[in-house]
ROMI-13204 format. One record per residue (C-alpha): x, z, y. Coordinates in Angstrom, 1 decimal. Each point is the difference from the previous one (the first is absolute). Layout:
<pts>
{pt {X, Z, Y}}
...
</pts>
This chain:
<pts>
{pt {-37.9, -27.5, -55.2}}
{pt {-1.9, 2.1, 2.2}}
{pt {0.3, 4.2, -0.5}}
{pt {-2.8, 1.6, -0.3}}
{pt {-0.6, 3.4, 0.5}}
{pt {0.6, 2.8, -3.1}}
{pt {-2.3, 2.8, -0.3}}
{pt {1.3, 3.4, 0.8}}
{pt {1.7, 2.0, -3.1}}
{pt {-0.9, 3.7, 1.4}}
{pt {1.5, 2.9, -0.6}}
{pt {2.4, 0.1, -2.4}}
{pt {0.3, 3.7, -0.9}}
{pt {-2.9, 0.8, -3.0}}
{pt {-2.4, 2.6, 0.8}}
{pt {0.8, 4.0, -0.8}}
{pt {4.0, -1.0, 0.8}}
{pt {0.0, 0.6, 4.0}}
{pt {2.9, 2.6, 0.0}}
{pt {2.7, -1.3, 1.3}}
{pt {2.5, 2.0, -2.5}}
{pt {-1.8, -1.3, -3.2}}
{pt {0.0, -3.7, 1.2}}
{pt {4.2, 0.3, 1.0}}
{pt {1.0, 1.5, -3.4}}
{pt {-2.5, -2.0, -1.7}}
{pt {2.1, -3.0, 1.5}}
{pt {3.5, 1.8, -0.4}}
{pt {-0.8, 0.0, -3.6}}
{pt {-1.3, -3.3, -0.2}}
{pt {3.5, -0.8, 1.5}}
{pt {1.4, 2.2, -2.6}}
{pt {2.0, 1.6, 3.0}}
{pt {1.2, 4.0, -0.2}}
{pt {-0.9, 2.1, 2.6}}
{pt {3.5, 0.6, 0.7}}
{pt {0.5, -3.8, 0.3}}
{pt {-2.2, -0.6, 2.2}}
{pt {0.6, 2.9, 2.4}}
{pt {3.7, -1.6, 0.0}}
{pt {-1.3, -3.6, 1.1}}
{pt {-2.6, 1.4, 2.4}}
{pt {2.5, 2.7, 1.4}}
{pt {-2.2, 2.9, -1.0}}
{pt {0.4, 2.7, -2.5}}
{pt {-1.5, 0.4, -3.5}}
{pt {-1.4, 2.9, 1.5}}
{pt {-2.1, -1.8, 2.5}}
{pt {-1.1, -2.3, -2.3}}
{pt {-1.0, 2.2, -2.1}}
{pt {-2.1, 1.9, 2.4}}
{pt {-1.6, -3.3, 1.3}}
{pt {-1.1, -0.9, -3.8}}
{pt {-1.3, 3.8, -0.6}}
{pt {-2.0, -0.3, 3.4}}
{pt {2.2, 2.9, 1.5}}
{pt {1.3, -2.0, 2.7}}
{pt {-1.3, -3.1, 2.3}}
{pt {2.4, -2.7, 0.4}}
{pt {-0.1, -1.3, 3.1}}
{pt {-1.1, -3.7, 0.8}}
{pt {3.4, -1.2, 0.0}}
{pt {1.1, 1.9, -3.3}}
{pt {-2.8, -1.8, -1.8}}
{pt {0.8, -3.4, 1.5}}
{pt {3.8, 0.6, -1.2}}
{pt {-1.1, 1.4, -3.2}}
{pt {-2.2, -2.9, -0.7}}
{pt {3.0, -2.9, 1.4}}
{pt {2.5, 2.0, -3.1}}
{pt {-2.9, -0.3, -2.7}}
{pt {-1.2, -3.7, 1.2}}
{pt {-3.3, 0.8, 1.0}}
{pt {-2.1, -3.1, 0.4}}
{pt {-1.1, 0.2, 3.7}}
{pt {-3.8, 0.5, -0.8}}
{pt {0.9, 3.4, -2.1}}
{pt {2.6, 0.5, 3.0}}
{pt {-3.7, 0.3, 1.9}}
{pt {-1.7, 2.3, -3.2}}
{pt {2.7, 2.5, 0.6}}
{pt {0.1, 0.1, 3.8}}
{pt {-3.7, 0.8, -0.3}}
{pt {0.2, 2.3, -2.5}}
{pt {2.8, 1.9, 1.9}}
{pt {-2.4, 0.3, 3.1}}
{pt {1.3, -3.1, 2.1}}
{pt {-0.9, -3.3, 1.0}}
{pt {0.5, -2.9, -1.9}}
{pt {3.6, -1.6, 1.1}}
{pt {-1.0, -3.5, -1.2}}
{pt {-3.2, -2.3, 1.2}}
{pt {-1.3, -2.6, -2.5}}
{pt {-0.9, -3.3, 2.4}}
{pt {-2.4, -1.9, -1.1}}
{pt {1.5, -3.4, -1.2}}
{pt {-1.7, -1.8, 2.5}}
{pt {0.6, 1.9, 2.4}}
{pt {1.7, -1.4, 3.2}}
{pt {2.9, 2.0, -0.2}}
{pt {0.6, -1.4, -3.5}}
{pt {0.3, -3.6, 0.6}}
{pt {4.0, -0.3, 0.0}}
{pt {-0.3, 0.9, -3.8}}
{pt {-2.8, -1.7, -0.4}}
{pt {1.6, -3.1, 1.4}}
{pt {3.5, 0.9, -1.9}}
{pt {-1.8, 0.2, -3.5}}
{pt {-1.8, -3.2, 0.4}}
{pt {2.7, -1.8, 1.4}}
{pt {2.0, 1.5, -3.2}}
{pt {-2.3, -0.7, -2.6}}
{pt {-0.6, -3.8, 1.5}}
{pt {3.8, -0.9, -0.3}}
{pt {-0.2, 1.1, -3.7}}
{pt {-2.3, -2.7, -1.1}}
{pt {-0.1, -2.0, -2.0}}
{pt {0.9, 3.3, -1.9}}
{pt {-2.8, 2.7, 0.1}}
{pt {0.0, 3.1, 2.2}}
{pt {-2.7, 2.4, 0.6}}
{pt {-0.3, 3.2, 2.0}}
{pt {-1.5, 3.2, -1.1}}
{pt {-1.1, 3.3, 0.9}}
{pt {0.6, 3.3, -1.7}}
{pt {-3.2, -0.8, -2.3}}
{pt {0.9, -3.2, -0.6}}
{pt {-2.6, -2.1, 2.3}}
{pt {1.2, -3.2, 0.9}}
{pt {0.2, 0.1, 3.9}}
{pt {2.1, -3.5, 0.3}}
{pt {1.0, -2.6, -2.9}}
{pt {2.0, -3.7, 0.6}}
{pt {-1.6, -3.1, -1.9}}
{pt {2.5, 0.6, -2.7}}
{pt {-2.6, 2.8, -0.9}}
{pt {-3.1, -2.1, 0.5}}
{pt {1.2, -2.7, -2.5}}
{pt {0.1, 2.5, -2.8}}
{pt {-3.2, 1.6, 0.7}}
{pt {-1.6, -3.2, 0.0}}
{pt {-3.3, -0.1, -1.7}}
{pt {0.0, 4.2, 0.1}}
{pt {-3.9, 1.0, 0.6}}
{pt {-1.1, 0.6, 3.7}}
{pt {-0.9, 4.0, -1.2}}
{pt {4.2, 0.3, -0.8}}
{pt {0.9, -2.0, 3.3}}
{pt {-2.6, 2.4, 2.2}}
{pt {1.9, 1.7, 3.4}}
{pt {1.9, 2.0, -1.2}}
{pt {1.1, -1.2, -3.1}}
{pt {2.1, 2.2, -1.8}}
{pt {3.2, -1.3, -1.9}}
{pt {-0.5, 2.3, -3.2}}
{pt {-3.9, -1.3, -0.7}}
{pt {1.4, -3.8, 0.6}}
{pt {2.9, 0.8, -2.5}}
{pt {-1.7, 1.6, -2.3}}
{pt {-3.8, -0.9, -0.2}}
{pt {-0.8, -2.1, -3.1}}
{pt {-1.7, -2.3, 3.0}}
{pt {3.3, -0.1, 1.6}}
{pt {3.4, -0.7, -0.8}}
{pt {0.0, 1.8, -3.3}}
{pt {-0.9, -2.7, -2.2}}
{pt {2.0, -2.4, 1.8}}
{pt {3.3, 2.4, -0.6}}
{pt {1.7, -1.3, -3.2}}
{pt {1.9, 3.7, 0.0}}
{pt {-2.7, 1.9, 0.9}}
{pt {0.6, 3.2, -2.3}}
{pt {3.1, -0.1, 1.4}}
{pt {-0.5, -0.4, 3.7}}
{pt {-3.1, 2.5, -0.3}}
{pt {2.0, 2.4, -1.3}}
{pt {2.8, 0.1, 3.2}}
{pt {-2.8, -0.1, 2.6}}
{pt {-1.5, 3.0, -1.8}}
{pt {3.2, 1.6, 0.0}}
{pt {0.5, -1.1, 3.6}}
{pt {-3.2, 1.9, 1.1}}
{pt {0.3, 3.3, -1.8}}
{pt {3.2, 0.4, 1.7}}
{pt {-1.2, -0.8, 3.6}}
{pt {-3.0, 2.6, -1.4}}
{pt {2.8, 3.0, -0.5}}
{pt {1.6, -1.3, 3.6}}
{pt {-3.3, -0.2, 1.9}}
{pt {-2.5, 2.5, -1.5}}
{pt {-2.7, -2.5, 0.8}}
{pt {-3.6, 0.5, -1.6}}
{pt {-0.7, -4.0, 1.3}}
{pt {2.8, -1.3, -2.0}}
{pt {-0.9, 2.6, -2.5}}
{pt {-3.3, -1.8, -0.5}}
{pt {1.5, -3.6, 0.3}}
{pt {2.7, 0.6, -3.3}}
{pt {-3.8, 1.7, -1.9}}
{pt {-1.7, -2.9, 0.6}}
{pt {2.8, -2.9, -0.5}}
{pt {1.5, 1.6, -3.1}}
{pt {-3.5, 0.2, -1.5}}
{pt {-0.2, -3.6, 0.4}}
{pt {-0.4, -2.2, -3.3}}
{pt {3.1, -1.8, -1.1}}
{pt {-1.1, -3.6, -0.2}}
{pt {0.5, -1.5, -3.8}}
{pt {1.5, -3.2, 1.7}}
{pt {2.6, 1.9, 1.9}}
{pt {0.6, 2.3, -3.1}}
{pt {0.3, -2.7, -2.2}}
{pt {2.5, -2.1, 2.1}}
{pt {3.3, 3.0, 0.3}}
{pt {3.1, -2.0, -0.9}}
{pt {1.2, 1.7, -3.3}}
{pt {3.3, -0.4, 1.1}}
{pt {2.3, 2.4, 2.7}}
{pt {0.2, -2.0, 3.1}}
{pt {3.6, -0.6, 1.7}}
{pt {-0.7, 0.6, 3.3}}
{pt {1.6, 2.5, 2.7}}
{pt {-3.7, 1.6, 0.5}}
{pt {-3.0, 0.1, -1.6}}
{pt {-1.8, -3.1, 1.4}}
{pt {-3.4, -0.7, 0.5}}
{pt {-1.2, -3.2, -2.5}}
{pt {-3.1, -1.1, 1.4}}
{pt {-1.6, -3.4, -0.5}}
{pt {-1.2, -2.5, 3.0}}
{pt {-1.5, -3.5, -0.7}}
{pt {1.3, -0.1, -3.6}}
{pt {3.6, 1.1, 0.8}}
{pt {1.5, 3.3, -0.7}}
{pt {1.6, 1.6, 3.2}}
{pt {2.7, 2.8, 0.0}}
{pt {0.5, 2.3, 2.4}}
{pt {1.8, 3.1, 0.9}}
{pt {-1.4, 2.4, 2.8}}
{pt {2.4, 1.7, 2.7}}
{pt {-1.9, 2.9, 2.7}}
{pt {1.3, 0.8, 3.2}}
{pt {-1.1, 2.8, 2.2}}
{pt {0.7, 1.0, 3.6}}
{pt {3.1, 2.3, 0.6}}
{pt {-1.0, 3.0, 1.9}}
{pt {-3.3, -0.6, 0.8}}
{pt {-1.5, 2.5, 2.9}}
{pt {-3.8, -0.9, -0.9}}
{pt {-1.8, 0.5, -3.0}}
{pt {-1.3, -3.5, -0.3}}
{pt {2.9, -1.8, 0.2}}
{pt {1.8, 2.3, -2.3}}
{pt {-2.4, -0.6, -2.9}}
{pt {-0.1, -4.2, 0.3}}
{pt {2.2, -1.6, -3.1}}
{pt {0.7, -3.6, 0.5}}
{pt {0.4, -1.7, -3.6}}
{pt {1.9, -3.3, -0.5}}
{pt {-0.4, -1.7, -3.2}}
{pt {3.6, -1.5, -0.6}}
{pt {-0.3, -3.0, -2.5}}
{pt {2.0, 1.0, -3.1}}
{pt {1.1, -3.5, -1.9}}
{pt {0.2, -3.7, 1.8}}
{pt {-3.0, -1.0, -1.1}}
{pt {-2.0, 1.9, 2.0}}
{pt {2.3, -1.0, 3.1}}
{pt {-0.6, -3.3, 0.3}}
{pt {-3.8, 0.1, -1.3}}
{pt {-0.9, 2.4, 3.1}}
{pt {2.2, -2.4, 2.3}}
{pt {-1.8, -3.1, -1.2}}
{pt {-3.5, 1.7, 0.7}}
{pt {0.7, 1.6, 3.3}}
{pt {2.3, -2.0, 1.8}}
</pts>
């Protein structure tokens, strides 16, 4: 249960894309926003934003802050374009074990505890495990010590044909939305770490046992779930991820917790019967 400290993403802007005017319209039209739109949300003029894009004017510190609140900015870009306008970063990223951290700290576990017997995990913006419930531990039972090494990271433990992967009776299927998952959060964060995580997990081999065991028919239920096997029983689950609202630091804003909601009865009562 205990959090362990998550290694520091860096800077989020890629090299050669400093100026500030390239990084907001390269986010207005990742928004698909209009110049004119946004001037009206922000209370500007398509003429000043214009001139801010071109590199003909400077917006000042709290016309990039606004700018980047009406395009949804995650707060570590917020940071990549205060720098590259000239100023200081607005937003610190606190270690997790950091003193001044231990009310979420404390709040996570405590959330993440009163899920079991259902399993919960915490993540970080790469997708290192930095807290898990013993939900979690039961299905990575018997996962080799090099998966399970501080940090671990959720994507190698799904994916891995040493992990979960063979164990997951839908694996093509569940590969295929994690995948998905991660080259959006790519387009979102511009991140060269989770970049090189989605090269190396989708180059992963898809295990013939996995491959071999998709159910040929649609399943019925309200999400995808997760069918993974655990001590000769098939388990279904269906995964939920909550983030903090308004986050003022960057490493709270980038922790995910995921709950693995059981998807049929079955599964109910076997994880009540094991945990309780």
């Amino acid at each position: 249960m205990t959090i362990v400290p998550s290694a520091r993403s860096g800077p989020a802007a890629a090299p050669g894309e400093q100026n500030v005017g390239r990084l907001l319209r390269a986010w207005r039209e990742r928004r698909r926003v209009s110049q004119l739109e946004l001037a009206l949300r922000a209370g500007s003029s398509a003429r000043h934003i214009s001139f801010v894009e071109t590199g003909r004017a400077r917006p000042s510190e709290e016309m990039v802050l606004r700018l980047a609140e009406h395009l949804d900015v995650p707060v570590r870009e917020r940071n990549a374009l205060l720098l590259a306008a000239g100023y200081a970063p607005r937003y610190p990223e606190t270690p997790l074990d950091d003193p001044a951290l231990a009310a979420v700290r404390e709040g996570v576990e405590r959330l993440i505890q009163g899920y079991e017997p259902y399993p919960a995990l915490v993540v970080d913006a790469t997708y290192d495990v930095v807290a898990a419930n013993r939900g979690v531990a039961m299905l990575l039972e018997g996962i080799p010590e090099s998966l399970l090494s501080r940090p671990p990271n959720a994507m190698r433990l799904t994916l891995h044909p040493d992990g979960l992967a063979p164990r997951i009776r839908n694996f093509r299927a569940w590969r295929g939305h994690l995948l998905d998952q991660m080259e959006r959060q790519i387009a979102l964060h511009r991140s060269t770490r989770l970049r090189a995580l989605y090269e190396e997990v989708s180059a992963y081999p898809v295990p013939g046992s996995a491959a071999d065991t998709e159910p040929g028919e649609p399943f019925v239920h309200f999400a995808l779930p997760m069918r993974i096997e655990h001590a000769g029983r098939t388990l279904s689950f269906v995964s939920s991820i909550s983030t903090f609202n308004t986050p003022m630091d960057v490493t709270v804003a980038e922790l995910a917790i995921e709950t693995l909601l059981p998807a049929d009865p079955a599964t109910v009562k076997y994880l009540h019967s094991l945990l309780s």
